[in-house]
Every structure is written in C-alpha cells, then in structure tokens.
C-alpha positions as CSV (number, residue, x, y, z in Angstrom):
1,X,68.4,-119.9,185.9
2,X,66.3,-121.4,188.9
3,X,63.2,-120.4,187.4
4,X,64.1,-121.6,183.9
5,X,65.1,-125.8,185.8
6,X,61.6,-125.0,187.3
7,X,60.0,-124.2,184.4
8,X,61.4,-127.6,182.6
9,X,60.1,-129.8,184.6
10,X,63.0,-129.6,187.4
11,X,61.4,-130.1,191.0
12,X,65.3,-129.5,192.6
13,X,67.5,-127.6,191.9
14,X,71.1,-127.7,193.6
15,X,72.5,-124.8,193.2
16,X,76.8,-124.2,194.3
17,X,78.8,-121.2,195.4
18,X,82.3,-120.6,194.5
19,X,82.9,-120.9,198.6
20,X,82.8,-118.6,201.9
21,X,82.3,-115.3,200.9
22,X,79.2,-113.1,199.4
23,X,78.0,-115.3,197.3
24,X,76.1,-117.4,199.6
25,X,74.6,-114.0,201.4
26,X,73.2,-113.4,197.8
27,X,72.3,-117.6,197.2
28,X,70.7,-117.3,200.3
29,X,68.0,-114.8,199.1
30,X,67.6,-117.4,196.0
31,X,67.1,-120.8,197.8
32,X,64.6,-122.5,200.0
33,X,67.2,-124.7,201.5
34,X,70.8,-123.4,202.5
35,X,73.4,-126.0,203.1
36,X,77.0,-125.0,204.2
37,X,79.2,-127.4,203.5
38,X,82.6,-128.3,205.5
39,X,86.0,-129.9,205.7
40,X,87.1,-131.5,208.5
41,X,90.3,-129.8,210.6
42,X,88.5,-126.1,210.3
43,X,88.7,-126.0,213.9
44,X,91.3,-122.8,214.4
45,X,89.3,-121.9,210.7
46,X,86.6,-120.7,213.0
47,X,88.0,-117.2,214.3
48,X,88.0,-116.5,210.2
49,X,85.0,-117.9,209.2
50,X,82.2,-115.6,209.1
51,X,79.7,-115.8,212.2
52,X,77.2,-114.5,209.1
53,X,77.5,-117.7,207.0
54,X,76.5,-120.2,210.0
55,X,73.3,-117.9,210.4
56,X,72.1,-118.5,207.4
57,X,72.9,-121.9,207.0
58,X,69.3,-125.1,207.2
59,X,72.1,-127.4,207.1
60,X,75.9,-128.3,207.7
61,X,77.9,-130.8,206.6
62,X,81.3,-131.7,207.2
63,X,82.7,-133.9,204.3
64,X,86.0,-136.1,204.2
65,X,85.2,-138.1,207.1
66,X,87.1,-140.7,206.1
67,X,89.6,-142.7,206.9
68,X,92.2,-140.7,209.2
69,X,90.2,-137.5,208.7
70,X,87.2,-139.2,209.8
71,X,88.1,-138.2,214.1
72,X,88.6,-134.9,212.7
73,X,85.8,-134.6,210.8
74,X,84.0,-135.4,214.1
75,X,85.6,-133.2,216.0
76,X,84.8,-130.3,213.7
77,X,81.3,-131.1,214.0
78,X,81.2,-131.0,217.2
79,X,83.2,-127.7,217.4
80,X,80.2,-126.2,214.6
81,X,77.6,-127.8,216.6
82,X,78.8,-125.5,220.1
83,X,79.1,-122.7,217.6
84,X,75.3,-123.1,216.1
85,X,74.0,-123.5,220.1
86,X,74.5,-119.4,220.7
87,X,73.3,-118.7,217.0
88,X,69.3,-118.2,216.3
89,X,68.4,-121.0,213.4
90,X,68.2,-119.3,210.2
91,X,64.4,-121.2,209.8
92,X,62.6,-120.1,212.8
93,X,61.6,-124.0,214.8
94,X,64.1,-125.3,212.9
95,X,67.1,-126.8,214.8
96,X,70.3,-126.7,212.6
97,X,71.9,-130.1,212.6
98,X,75.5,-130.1,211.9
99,X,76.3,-133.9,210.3
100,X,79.6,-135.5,208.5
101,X,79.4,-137.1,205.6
102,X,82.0,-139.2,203.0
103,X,81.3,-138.3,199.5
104,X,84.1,-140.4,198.3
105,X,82.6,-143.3,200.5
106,X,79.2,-142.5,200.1
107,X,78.8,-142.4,203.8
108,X,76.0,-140.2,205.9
109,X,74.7,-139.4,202.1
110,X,71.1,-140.4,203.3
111,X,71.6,-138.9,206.4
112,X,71.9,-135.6,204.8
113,X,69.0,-136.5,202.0
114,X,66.6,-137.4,205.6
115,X,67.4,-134.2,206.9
116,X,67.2,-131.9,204.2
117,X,63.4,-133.8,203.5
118,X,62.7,-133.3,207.5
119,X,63.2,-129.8,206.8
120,X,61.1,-128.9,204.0
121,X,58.3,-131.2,205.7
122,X,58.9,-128.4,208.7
123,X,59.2,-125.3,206.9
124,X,56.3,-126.3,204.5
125,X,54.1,-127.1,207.6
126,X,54.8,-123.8,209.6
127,X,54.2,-121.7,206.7
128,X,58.2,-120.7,206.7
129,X,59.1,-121.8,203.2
130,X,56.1,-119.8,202.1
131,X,57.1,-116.5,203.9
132,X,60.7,-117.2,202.5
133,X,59.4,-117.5,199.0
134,X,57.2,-114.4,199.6
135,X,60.6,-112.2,200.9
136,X,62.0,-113.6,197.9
137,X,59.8,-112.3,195.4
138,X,59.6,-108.8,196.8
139,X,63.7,-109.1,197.0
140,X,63.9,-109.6,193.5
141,X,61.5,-107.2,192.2
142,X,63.5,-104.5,194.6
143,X,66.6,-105.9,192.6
144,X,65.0,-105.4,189.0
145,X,63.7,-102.3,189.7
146,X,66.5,-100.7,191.3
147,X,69.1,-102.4,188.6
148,X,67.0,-100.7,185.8
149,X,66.5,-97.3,187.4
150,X,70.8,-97.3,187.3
151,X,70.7,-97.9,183.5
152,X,68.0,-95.5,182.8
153,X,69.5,-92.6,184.7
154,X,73.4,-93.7,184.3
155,X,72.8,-94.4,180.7
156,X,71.2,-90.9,180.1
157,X,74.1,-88.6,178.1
158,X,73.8,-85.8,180.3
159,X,74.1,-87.8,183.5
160,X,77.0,-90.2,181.7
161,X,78.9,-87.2,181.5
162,X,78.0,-85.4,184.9
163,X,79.1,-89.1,186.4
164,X,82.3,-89.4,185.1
165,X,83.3,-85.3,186.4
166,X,82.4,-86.1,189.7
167,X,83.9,-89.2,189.9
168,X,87.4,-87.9,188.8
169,X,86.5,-84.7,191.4
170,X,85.9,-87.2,194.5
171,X,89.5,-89.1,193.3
172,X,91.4,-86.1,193.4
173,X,89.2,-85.2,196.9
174,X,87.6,-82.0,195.4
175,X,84.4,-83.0,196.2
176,X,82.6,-85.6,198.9
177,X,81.1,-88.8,197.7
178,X,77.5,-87.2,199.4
179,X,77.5,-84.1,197.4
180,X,78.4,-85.6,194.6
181,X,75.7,-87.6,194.9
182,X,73.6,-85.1,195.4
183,X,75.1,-82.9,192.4
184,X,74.4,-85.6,190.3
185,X,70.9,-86.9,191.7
186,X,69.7,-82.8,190.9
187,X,70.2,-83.9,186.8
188,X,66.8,-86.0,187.9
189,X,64.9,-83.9,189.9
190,X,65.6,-81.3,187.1
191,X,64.0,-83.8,184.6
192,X,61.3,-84.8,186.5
193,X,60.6,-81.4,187.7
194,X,61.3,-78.6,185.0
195,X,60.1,-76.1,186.6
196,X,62.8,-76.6,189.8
C-alpha cells in the first residue's frame, strides 16, 4: 500500500498501528520514520509497556496535554524522556526527543512537524535513511520469498496431507514438533533429490 501512495504521486505517507503490540515491530521494518505516540498518566503504564517499542521509536509524543491533563502530560514526558536516556536511539546520531502535544488544541503540532523534518534532514545526511531503506528491501524480499516457498510446499497434495498427520500426532504428543518437522521437510528433499 506504501508503494502504491508512492507511486501516485504521494511524497508521505502516515501510516497507523492498531496500538502497542506487534504491529509496530512489523511497521517498523516498513517506515522511514517511527513515531510512538502517548497519553498522558502512563506513568505506572511503564512496567507493562514494552522496553522493545521505545527502541524503535524516531519520535514520541505524548498527546492530551490539555487542560488538567496538560501537568500530566508533562510529567509523562519526563518520566519517557529518563526511560529513552539508558536506551540506544533507534537512528544511530539521532537523539530521541520525547514532546507533548494537543491535537484537540492544536498545540506542539509544529513542534512535532520541526522535529520529524530535523530528523529526515539527519538521517538523509548520515546515509541512515538510505541503509534503512536498503535493510528494508532485502527484509521484504526475505518475506516474499519465504511466504511463497510455504505455499508451494504446503500447498503440494502430498505434503497437505503429510501436514495435517503430523499435526494431529504432535497434539495428541506422539510425536515432537522437531521431528515432525523433519518428517515432513524429507517429502522435499525426496523431490528435489529422487535418488535419496
């Protein structure tokens, strides 16, 4: 989908998770930018929150400052800022900035826009969004190649069928994931080599 907004015309695409999870492990592969965004009061959120998701995150910003949120919204900031000190940035020479922000206010909008443009000007100047991209490609064609070497074998009638044996053999514990794997991985080398 990234490629098709490029392709017409697009020069950005935004692109949103469904929240803390996965997802953004897989987005992160996918983006040149990586911006996690907040609410204020995670402060005790912190022991569940991922130490993966700040590692990979350009950017943070806290939203809802506003109003009576707005001193928590600070103070969570502050609290991710401490957190982000012990982490290595996810851009190397790139310092993460953790900011707040009011969407409903439109406040600390074009403090985010200034800092997202500070660090493509970085990453396109040390060569990082280029290596990125680079890591990117070969990520993908790994991913195409290995998703279409599962259909080919799985979808093979003999293998289909070998599949579903073993896998009602390693639910009733007859058999261990790793030889089963192996019983079924011999169905290839037997076509590739006939003579095995």
């Amino acid at each position: 989908t990234i490629f098709a907004c490029e392709a017409a015309g697009y020069d950005m695409v935004l692109v949103e998770t469904v929240g803390v999870g996965q997802s953004e492990i897989t987005v992160r592969s996918m983006v040149d930018c990586f911006l996690l965004l907040l609410i204020a009061g995670a402060g005790d959120e912190l022991q569940g929150m991922k130490k993966g998701i700040f590692e990979i995150a350009d950017l943070v910003v806290v939203n809802k400052a506003d109003g009576e949120n707005k001193p928590r919204a600070e103070a969570t900031r502050a609290e991710f800022e401490r957190v982000l000190h012990f982490l290595s940035p996810a851009t190397e020479g790139w310092k993460t900035p953790v900011l707040t922000a009011s969407a409903l206010h439109h406040e600390g909008i074009g403090g985010v826009w200034d800092s997202v443009e500070n660090y493509f000007e970085l990453a396109t100047s040390t060569g990082a969004l280029e290596a990125r991209r680079g890591a990117q490609a070969v990520d993908w064609w790994r991913s195409l190649v290995e998703q279409e070497l599962r259909l080919r074998f799985l979808g093979r009638p003999d293998v289909a069928r070998r599949a579903h044996e073993l896998e009602a053999r390693i639910l009733t514990g007859t058999i261990a994931p790793s030889l089963a794997a192996e019983d079924l991985l011999e169905l290839l080398s037997q076509t590739t080599n006939p003579a095995a």
